[in-house]
C-alpha positions as CSV (number, residue, x, y, z in Angstrom):
1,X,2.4,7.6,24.9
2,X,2.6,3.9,25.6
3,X,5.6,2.5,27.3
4,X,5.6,-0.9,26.6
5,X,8.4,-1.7,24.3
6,X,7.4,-3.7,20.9
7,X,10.2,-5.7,20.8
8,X,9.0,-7.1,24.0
9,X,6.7,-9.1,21.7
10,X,8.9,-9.6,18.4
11,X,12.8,-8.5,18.7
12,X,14.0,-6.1,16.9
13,X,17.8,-5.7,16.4
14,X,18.1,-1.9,16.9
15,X,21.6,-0.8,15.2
16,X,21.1,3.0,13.4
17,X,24.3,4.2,11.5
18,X,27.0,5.6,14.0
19,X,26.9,8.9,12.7
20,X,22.8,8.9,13.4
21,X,24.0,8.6,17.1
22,X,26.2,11.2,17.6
23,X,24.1,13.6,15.9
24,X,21.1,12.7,18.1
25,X,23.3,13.1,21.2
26,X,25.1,16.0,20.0
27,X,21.2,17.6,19.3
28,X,19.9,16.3,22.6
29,X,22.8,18.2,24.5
30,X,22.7,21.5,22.6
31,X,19.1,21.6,23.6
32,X,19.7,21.4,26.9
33,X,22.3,23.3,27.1
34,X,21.1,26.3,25.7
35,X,17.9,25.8,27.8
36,X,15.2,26.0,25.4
37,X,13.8,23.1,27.5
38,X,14.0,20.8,30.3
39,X,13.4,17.2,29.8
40,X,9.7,16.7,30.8
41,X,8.8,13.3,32.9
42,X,7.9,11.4,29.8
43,X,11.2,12.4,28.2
44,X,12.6,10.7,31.2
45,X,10.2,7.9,30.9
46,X,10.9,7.0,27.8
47,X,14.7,7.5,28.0
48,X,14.8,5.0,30.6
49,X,12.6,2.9,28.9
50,X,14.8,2.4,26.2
51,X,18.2,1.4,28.4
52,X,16.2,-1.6,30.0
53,X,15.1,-2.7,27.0
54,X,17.8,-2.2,24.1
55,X,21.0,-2.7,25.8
56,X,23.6,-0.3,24.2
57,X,21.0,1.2,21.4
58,X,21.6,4.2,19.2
59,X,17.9,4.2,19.2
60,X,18.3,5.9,23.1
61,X,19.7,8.6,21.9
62,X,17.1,9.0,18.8
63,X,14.3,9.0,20.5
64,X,15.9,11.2,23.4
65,X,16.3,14.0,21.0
66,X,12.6,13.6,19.8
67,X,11.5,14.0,23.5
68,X,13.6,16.7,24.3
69,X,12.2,19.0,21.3
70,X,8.5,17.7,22.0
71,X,8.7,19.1,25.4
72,X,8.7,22.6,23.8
73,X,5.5,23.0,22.0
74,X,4.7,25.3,19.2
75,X,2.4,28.5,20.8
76,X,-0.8,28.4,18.7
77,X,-0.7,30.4,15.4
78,X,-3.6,32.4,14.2
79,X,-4.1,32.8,10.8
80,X,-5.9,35.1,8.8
81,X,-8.9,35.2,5.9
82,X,-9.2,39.0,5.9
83,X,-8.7,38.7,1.9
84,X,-10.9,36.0,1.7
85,X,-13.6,37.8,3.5
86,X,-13.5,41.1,1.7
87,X,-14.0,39.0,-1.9
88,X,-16.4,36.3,-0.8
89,X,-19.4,37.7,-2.1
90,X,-21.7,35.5,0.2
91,X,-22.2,38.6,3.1
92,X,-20.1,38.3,6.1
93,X,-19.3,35.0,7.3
94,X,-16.9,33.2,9.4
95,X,-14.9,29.6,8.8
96,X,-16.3,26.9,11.0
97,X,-14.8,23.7,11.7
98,X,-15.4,20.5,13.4
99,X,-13.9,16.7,13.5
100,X,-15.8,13.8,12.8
101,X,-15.2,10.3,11.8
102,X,-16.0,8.2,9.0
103,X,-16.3,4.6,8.4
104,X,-15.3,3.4,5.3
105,X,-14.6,-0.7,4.9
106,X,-15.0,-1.3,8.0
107,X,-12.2,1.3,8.7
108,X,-12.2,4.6,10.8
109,X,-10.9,7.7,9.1
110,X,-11.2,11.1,10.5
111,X,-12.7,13.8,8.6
112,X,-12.5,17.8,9.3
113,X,-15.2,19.8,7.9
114,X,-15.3,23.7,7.5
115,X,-18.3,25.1,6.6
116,X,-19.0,29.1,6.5
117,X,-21.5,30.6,9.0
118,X,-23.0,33.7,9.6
119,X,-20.7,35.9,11.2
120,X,-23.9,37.0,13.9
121,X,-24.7,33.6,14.7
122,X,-21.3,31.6,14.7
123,X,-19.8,30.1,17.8
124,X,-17.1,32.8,18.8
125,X,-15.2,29.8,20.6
126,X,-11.7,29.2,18.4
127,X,-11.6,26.3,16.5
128,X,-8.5,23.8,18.1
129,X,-6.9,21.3,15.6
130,X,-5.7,18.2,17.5
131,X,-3.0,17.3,15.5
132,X,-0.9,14.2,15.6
133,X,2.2,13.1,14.6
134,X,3.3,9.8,15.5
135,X,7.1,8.7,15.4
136,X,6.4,5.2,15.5
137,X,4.9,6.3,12.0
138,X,7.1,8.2,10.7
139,X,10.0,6.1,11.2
140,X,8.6,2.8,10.1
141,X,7.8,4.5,6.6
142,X,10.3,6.5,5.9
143,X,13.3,4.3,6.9
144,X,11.6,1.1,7.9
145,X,12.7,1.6,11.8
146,X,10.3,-0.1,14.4
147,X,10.5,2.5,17.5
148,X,8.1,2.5,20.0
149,X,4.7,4.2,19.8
150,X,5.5,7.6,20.9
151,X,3.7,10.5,20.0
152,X,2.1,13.7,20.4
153,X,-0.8,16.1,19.6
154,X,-0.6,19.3,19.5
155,X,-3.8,21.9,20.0
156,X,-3.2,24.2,17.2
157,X,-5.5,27.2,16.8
158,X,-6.3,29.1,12.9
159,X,-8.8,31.0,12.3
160,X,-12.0,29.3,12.5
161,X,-14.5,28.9,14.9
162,X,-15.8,26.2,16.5
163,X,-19.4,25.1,14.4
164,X,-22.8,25.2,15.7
165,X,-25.8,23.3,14.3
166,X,-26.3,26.0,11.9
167,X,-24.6,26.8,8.6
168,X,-24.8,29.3,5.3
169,X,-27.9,28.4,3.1
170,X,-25.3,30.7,0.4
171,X,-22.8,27.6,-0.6
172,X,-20.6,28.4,-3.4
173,X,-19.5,24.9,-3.9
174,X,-17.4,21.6,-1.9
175,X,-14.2,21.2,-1.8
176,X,-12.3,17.7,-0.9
177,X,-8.6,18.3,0.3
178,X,-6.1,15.3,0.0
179,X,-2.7,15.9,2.4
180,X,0.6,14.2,0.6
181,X,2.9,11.5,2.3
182,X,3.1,12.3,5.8
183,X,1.0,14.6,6.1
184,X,-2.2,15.2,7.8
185,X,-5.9,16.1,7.3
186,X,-5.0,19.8,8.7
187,X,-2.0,20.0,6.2
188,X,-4.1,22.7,4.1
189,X,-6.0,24.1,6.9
190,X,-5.4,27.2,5.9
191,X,-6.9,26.5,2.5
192,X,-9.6,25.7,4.0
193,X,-10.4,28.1,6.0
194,X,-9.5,30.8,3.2
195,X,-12.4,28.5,1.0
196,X,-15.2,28.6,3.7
197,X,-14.7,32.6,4.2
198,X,-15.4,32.6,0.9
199,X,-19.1,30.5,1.0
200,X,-17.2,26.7,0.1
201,X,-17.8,23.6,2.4
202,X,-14.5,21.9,2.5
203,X,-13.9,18.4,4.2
204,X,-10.2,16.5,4.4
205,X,-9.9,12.7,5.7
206,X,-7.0,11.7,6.8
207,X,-5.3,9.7,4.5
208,X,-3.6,5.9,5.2
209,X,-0.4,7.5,4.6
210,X,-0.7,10.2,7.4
211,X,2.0,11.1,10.1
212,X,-0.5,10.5,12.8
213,X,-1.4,6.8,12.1
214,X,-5.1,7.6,13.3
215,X,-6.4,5.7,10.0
216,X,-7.3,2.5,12.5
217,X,-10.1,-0.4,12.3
218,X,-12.9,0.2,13.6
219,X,-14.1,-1.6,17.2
220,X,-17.0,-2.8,15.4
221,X,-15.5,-4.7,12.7
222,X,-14.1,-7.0,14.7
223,X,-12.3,-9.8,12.7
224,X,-15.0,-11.6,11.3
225,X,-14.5,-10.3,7.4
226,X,-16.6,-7.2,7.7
227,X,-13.5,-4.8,6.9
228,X,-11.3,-5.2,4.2
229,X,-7.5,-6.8,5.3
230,X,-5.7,-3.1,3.9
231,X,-7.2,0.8,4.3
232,X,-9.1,2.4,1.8
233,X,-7.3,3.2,-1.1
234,X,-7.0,6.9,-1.9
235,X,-9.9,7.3,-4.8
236,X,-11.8,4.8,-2.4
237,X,-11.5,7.7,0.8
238,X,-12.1,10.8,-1.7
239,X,-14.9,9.3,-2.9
240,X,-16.3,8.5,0.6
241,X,-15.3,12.4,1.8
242,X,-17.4,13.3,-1.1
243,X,-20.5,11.1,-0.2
244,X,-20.1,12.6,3.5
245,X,-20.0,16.2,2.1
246,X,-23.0,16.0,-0.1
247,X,-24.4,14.4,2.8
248,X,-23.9,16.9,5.2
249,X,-24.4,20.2,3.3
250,X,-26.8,18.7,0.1
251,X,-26.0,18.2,-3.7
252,X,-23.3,20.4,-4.6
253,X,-20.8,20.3,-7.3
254,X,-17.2,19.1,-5.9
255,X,-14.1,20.1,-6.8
256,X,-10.6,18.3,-5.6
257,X,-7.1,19.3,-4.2
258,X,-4.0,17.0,-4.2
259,X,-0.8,17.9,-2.1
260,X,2.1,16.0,-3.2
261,X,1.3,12.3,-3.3
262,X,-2.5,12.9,-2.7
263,X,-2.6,14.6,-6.2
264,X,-2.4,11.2,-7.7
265,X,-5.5,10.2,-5.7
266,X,-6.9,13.4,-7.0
267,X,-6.1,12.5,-10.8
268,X,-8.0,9.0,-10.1
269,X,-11.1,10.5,-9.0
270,X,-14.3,12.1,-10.6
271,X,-14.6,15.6,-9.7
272,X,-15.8,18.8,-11.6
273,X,-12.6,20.3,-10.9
274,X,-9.1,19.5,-9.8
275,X,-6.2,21.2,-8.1
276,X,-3.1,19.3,-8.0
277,X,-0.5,21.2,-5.8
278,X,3.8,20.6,-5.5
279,X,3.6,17.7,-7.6
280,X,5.2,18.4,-10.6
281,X,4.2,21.0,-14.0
282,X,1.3,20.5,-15.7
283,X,3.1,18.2,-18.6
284,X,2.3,15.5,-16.1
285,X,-0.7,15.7,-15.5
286,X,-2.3,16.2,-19.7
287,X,-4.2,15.7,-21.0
288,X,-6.1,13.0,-19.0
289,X,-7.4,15.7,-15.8
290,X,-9.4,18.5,-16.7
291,X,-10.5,20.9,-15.7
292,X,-7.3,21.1,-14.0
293,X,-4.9,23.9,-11.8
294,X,-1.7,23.2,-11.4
295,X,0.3,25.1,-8.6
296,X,4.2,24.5,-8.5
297,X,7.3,25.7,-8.1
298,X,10.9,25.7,-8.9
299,X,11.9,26.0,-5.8
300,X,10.3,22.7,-4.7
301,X,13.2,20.0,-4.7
302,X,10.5,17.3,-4.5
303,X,8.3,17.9,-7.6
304,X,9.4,21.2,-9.1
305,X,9.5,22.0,-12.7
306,X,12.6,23.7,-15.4
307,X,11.5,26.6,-17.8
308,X,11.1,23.8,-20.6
309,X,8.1,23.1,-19.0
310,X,6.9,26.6,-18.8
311,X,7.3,26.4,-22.7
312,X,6.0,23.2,-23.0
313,X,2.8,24.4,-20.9
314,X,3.1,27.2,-23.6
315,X,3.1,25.1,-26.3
316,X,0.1,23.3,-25.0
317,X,-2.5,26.6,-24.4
318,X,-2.3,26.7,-20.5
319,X,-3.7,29.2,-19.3
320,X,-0.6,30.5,-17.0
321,X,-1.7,32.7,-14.1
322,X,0.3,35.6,-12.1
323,X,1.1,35.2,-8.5
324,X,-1.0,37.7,-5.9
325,X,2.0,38.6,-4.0
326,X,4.4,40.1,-6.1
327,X,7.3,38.9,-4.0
328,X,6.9,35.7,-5.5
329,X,7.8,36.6,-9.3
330,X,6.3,34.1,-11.9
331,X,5.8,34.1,-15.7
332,X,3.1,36.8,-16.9
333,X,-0.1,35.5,-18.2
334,X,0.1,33.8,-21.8
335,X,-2.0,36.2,-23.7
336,X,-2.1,33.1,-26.4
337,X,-4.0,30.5,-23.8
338,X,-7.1,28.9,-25.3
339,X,-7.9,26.2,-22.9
340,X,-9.3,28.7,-19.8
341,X,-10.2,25.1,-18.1
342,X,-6.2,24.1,-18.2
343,X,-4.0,26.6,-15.7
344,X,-1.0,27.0,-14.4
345,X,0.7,28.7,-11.2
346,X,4.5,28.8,-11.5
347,X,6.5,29.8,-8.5
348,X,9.7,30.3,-7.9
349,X,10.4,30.7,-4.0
350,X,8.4,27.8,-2.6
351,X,9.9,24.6,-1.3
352,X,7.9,21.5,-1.1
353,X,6.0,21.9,2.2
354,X,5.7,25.5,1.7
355,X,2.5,25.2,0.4
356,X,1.1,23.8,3.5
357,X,0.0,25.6,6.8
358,X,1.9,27.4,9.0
359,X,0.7,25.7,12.2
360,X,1.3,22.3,10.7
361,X,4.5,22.8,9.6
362,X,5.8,24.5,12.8
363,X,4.5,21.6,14.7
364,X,6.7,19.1,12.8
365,X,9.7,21.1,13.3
366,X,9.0,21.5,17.0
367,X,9.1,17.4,17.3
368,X,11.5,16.1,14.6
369,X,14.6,19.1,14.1
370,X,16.7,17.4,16.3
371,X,16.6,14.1,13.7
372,X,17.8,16.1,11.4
373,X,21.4,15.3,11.0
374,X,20.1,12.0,11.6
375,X,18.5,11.7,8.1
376,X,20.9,13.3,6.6
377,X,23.5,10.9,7.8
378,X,21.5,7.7,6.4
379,X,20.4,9.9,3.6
380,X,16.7,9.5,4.3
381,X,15.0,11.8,2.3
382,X,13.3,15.1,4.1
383,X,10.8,16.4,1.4
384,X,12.8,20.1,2.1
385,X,12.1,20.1,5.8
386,X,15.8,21.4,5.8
387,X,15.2,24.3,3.2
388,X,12.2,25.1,4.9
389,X,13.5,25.6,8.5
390,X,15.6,28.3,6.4
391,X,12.4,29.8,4.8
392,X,9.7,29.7,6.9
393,X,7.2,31.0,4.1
394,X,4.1,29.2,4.5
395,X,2.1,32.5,5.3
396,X,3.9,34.3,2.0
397,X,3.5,31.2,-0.2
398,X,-0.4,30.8,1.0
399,X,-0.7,34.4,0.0
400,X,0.3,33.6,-3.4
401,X,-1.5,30.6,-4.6
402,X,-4.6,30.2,-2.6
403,X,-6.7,33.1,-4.4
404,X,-5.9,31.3,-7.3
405,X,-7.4,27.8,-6.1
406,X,-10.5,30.1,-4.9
407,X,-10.9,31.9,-8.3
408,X,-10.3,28.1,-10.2
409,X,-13.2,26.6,-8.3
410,X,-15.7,29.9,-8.7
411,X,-15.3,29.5,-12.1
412,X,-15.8,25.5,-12.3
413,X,-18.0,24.9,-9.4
414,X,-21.2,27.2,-9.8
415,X,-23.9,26.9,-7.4
């Protein structure tokens, strides 16, 4: 965490809405007085920081509140491809993962890759996922704020292994994941790692919209014209994640996952199969992706859908699927569905970030609850962070959709 103010360089006139600063005060004290945790020294750091460079700032007690809930980390979450495992068909094998980076227009753009090794032979070292969330990031896009760089990473743990050299000669198929707006390459880590119990390779860059700002030029570009002036677009960075995988693991057929905003990256870009997650019903997406999965749900208040569109999906032949956990009703099967290569997953529980991982999703509320109140004041929008502090459901939602996605891309992607 750099302490060097930025508007040491350029001012900036920091003035946030008054309400934004009692609320971050009023969070900040709570905190500590219920004491969940002490302010750590960079909490301080920063804190004082801020008073010698702002003057009287509503920004001191903002980015107070962010400290104060950052000293508390998330404890590592474990998750579990036990269903995966007993279905894969591929013998027993274990998700691996590993980090690398991948240049693309003279940009850098990290890339995990999971893979599925034999279980005998795998590295039985857990896999960590350094995951970074950047205020400075955060702020700047989603209410146009210039704070100073602080951020963390949090060491998150699922439940893949670290990878060796080796691999599975048994691949069913690749998979290329694409996080939404603010999110990050581990968003759907637990996708992942159902996908490579099951015999898939799987690889997700992080995208130039990320939380973590880690999408950065790289050293030896310089500034002589050899990198292009903005990041990769998103069909640009699939492509290149696509490249990478057939590089890595040979010439397999690809299939493609959108989250949110990375779903219309996903509808841009040639794949033999596409999943296109919490961004709306399937009406959106016809007829011009196909073979095509749709997962969403009603109870997403960023991209959900209305029983109109259940009849219109009807009306069209999709193929509508039934949940696996059966404490998520949805609509039962159309019996009437001709068009097995266009399918659709209603839910009704799920909020918007439900469908993504549990470790993820408890690290952002470990940095960014106490801003809370905050957005709500300036009504900034949350993309139900609020509903799902109530929920917590990542675990039950991932249970429901992500045999589905599995099943989708056995059928389309045959080795």
């Amino acid at each position: 965490m750099s302490l060097v103010p930025p508007w040491s360089q350029s001012p900036t006139t920091w003035q946030f809405h008054a309400s934004s600063i009692l609320a971050a005060r009023h969070c900040r004290q709570i905190a500590i007085g219920r004491g969940k945790c002490q302010m750590s020294r960079r909490a301080k750091q920063s804190e004082a920081m801020l008073s010698r460079f702002a003057g009287r700032r509503s920004a001191v007690a903002a980015v107070a509140a962010i400290a104060v809930a950052a000293a508390t980390r998330p404890s590592p979450s474990r998750g579990s491809v036990a269903d995966a495992k007993k279905t894969s068909g591929v013998g027993e094998v274990v998700p691996a993962f590993r980090d690398e980076l991948l240049l693309v227009d003279g940009w850098e753009v990290p890339l995990a890759v999971w893979s599925p090794e034999p279980k005998g032979q795998a590295n039985p070292q857990p896999a960590i996922y350094r995951h970074s969330i950047s205020v400075k990031k955060i702020a700047g896009m989603m209410a146009r704020w210039d704070l100073p760089p602080l951020g963390w990473t949090f060491n998150l743990q699922g439940a893949a292994v670290s990878a060796t050299s080796g691999g599975h000669s048994n691949v069913r198929g690749g998979v290329v994941l694409c996080h939404g707006f603010l999110g990050s390459r581990f968003d759907m880590l637990h996708l992942a790692e159902f996908l490579a119990a099951r015999g898939f390779v799987v690889v997700a860059p992080e995208m130039p919209w990320s939380l973590g700002g880690n999408v950065k030029v790289a050293p030896t570009a310089g500034s002589t014209g050899s990198r292009s002036r903005e990041p990769p677009s998103g069909p640009a960075l699939l492509q290149a994640a696509s490249a990478e995988l057939t590089r890595l693991f040979g010439d397999v057929k690809i299939g493609l996952v959108g989250h949110s905003l990375g779903s219309g990256s996903v509808a841009k870009t040639p794949a033999a199969a596409r999943v296109i997650v919490g961004a709306g019903p399937p009406g959106r997406w016809l007829p011009q992706v196909d073979p095509l999965l749709v997962v969403c749900s009603s109870g997403d208040k960023v991209a959900g859908f209305s029983d109109a569109d259940v009849q219109a999906a009807r009306q069209k032949s999709v193929r509508i699927l039934t949940p696996q956990s059966s404490s998520l009703p949805t609509e039962a099967q159309n019996p009437a569905a001709s068009t097995p290569s266009t399918e659709a997953l209603f839910l009704r529980k799920p909020c918007h970030i439900s469908f993504l991982s549990a470790q993820t999703n408890d690290a952002l509320v470990t940095l960014l609850l106490p801003l809370l109140p905050v957005a709500r004041g300036l009504n900034i929008p949350v993309l139900d962070f609020d509903v799902y502090l109530f929920q917590r459901d990542s675990e039950e939602t991932g249970k429901a959709w992500m045999p589905s996605v599995a099943a989708f891309f056995e059928r389309h992607l045959p080795s």
